[in-house]
N, C-alpha and C positions, 0 to 999 in steps of 0.2 A: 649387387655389384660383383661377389663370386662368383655368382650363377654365370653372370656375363664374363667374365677374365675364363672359367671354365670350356664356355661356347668358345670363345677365342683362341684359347691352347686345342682345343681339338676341329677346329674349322679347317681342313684339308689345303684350302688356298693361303693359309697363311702358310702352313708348312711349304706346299711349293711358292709360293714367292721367296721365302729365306733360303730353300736349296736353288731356285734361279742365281740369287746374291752371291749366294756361298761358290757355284762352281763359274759363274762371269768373274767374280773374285781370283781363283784358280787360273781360268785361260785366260785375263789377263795379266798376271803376273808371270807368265810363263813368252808372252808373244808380245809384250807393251815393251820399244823402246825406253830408254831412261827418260822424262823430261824433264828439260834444263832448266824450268823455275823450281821444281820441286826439287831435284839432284844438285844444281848449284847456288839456289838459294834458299828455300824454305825447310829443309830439312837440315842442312848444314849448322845452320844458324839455329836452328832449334836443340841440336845437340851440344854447341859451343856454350849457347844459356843454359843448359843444365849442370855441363861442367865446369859452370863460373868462369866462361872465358869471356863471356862478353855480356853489356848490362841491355843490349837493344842499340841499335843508334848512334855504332862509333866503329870504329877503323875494324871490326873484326864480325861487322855484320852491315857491310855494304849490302845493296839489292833490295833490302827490306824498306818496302815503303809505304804498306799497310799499319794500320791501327797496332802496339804491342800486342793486344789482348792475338790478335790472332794466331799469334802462336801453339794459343790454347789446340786450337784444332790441329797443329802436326805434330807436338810433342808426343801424342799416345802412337802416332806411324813409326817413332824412331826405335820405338820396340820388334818393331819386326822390319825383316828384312829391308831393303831399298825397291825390288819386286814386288814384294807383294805390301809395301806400305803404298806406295804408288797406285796400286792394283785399287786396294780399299779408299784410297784418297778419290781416284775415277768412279769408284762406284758410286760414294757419299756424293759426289757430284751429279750425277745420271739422277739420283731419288732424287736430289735437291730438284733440278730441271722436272722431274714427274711432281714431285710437290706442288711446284709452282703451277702448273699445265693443269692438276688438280683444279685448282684452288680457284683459277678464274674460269676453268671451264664449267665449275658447279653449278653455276646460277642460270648460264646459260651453255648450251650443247650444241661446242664445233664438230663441222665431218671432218672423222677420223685423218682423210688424207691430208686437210691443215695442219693433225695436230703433229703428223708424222713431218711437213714439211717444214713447222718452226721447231723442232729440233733437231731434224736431219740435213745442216749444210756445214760449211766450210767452217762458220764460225767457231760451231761446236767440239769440229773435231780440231781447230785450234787451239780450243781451251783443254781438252781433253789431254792431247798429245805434248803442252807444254807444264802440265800439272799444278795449273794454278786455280786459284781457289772464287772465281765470280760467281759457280752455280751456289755455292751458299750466299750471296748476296741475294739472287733469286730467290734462291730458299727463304731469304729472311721477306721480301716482298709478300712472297704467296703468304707465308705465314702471318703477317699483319695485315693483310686482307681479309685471312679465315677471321683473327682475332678482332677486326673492327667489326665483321657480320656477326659475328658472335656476341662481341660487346665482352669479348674476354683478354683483359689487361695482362694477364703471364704472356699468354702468345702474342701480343701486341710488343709486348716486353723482348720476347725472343727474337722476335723479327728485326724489331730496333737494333738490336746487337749484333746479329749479322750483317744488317745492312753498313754497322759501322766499322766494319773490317776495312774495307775502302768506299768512303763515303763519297768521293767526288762526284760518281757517275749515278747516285739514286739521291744525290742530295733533295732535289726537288719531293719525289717519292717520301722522304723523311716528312719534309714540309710540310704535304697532303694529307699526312694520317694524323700530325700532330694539329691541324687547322680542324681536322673532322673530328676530333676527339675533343674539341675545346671548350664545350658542353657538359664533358663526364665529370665525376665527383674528383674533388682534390686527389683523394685517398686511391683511384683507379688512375691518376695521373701519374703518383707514387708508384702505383705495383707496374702501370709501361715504363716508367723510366729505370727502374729498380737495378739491372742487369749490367744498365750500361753504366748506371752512377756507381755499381759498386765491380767494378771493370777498369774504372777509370783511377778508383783510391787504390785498389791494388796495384796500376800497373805503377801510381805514383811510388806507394812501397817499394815494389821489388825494384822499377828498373830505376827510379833518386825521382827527384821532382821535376828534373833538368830536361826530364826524357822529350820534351815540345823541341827545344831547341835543341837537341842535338843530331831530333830530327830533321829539324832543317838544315843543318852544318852539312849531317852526312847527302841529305838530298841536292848540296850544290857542290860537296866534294865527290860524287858518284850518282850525278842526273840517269833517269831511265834514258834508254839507247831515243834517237828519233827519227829513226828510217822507218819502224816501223808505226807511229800514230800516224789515227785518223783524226781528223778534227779539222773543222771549218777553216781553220787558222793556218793550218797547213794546204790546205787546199788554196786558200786567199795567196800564202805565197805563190805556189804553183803555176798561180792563172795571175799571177800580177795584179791582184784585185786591189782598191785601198782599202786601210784598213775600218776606216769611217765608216766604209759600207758594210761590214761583216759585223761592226758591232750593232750599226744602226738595225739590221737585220736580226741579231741577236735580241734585240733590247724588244722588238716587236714580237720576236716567238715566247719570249718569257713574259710581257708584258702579256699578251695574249694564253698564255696558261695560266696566268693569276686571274685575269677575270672568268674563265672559263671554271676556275673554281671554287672563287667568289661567287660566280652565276648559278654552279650546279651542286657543287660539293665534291664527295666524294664519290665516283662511278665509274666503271670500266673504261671509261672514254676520256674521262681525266686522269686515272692511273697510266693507262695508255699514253695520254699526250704529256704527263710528266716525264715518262721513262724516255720520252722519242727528243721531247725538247732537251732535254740533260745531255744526253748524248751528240745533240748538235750542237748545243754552244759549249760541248765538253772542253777545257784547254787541256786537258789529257785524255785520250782514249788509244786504246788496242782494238784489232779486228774481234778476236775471243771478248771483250769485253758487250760483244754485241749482241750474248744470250741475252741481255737485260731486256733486249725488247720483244722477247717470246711473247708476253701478254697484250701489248700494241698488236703483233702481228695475228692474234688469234682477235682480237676484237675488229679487224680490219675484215680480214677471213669470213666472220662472221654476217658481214655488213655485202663488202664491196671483195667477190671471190676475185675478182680479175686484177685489181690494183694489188691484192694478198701478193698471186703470181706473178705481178709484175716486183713486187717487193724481192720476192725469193730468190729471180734472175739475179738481183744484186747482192743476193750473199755469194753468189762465187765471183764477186769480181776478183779475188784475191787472186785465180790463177792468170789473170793480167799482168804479175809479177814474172811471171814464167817466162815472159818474151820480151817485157819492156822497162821490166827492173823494180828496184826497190821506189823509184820517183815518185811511180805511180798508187805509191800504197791509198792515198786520198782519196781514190775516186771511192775506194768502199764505202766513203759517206751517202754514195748513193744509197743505201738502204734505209738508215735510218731517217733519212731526208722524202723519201716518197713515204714512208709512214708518215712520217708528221703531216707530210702534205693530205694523203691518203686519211689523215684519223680526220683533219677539219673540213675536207668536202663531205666528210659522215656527221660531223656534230657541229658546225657554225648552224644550222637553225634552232639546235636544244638552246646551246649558246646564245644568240641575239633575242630568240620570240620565246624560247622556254622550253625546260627539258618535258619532251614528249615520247620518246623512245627508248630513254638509257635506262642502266640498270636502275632501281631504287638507290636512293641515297637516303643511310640510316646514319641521322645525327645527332640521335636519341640521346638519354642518360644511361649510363652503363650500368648494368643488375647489379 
């Protein structure tokens, strides 16, 4: 184990990978506008809780609408500058996004210009430029993916815990790992949930025990803005749809990813069609919210190149805003809607006659 930490302090690529970090750290802090979820909310609020001005969840930390624990990740940016915490908060984000891209590409190897295409659109550099924190949700994905092939409950454990910064949009994803894990020994059930059940006593501690409903108080005394979600629901308005029909359509995409992973387990193409389905029956989503489907988009990539790039056309619909306003923010559902469609003309035959192509599904007992 020395020998190897030894090999590791002198392997040349890791040095230049952390002076990449260290100077994209640098010219970002110097050329990154402020952004406004970072500058007027996640930062502010992180320094009011330090200096006991506010418990989480009341009149002196509107905007917050993620999990307490999340804090944890901007508390350590308030130490430096507003530049250059911004600066390091973008870059923690970019590795998260490579993590993830990692982590599903290992098993199987997309061409590079995929991998370059599902990170490089509008979405990203929405999430980027507004300094919010989804690429660790990702992060937490990729990482319970490594942790489930591995059959290693810490990273299963870590990933759980990102992913619960804001759960709404990988709730399904939660679902998948905890259905595929249903097998493992009590005591590896213990060491995944470990992070988030003692996450959860703490935040009871610090912030009172009150802190559920006060998030709700504050979440109906200062609702997120809604010109800019996507979501089915918004769109149903738009096109005058009923609403009968959006749920009944709802109920069939979900309905249809529970037997698809009753049918198969756990595999890139059920990861995939949790992350695509979540974010179509989402009742809340953001554009930037749409990294989540980096791993759908590389499993499609993989499969069906041509439905990939028809995918990718629809991450810029956002500059449809530029001529026809905020109305149109909906139609960006188009993305994550031709994945879903696009992941089940790939896997409806693993699904109905039996998986024959997908990755391996390990739903072994955990070492």
């Amino acid at each position: 184990m020395r020998d190897r930490r030894i090999r590791w302090l002198l392997n040349p690529r890791v040095w230049l990978v952390i002076g990449v970090v260290m100077a994209l750290t640098v010219v970002l802090a110097r050329v990154m506008p402020p952004g406004p979820d970072y500058y007027y909310t996640h930062r502010p609020i992180a320094e009011r809780l330090l200096h006991g001005q506010t418990r989480l969840y009341d009149g002196y930390s509107y905007g917050l609408y993620n999990a307490p624990w999340s804090i944890v990740l901007i508390i350590p940016l308030t130490l430096l500058s507003v530049p250059v915490g911004q600066a390091v908060l973008t870059v923690m984000s970019l590795l998260g996004i490579i993590l993830a891209v990692h982590a599903v590409r290992e098993s199987e190897r997309t061409p590079v210009v995929f991998v370059v295409l599902a990170v490089v659109n509008l979405h990203t550099f929405d999430l980027v430029i507004r300094g919010n924190l989804d690429a660790f949700l990702l992060a937490g994905v990729g990482l319970s993916w490594i942790g489930f092939q591995r059959k290693n409950p810490w990273l299963l454990s870590l990933g759980f815990w990102l992913m619960s910064i804001k759960p709404v949009n990988v709730a399904l994803t939660g679902l998948l790992f905890l259905f595929s894990i249903r097998r493992w020994p009590f005591r590896d059930w213990l060491k995944a949930a470990s992070l988030l059940l003692v996450s959860l006593v703490v935040s009871l501690l610090v912030n009172g025990p009150d802190w559920p409903w006060r998030y709700v108080n504050t979440y109906k005394a200062d609702p997120p803005y809604t010109y800019l979600i996507v979501t089915v629901w918004r769109a149903a308005g738009a096109l005058h749809l009923p609403t009968a029909l959006i749920v009944a359509l709802c109920g069939i995409a979900l309905a249809g990813w529970g037997f698809a992973v009753w049918k198969v387990g756990l595999t890139q193409f059920t990861l995939g069609l949790a992350l695509a389905t979540n974010l179509f029956v989402s009742p809340y989503a953001l554009g930037y919210h749409y990294i989540l489907l980096i791993p759908a988009f590389l499993y499609v990539a993989r499969r069906r190149p041509g439905l990939a790039l028809l995918a990718y056309a629809a991450t810029w619909t956002p500059l449809l805003r530029l001529r026809l306003g905020f109305s149109i923010t909906w139609i960006d559902l188009a993305y994550p809607l031709i994945l879903l469609v696009a992941l089940w003309l790939i896997g409806w035959k693993d699904v109905v006659i039996g998986p024959t192509s997908m990755a391996q599904t390990a739903t072994g007992e955990a070492a």
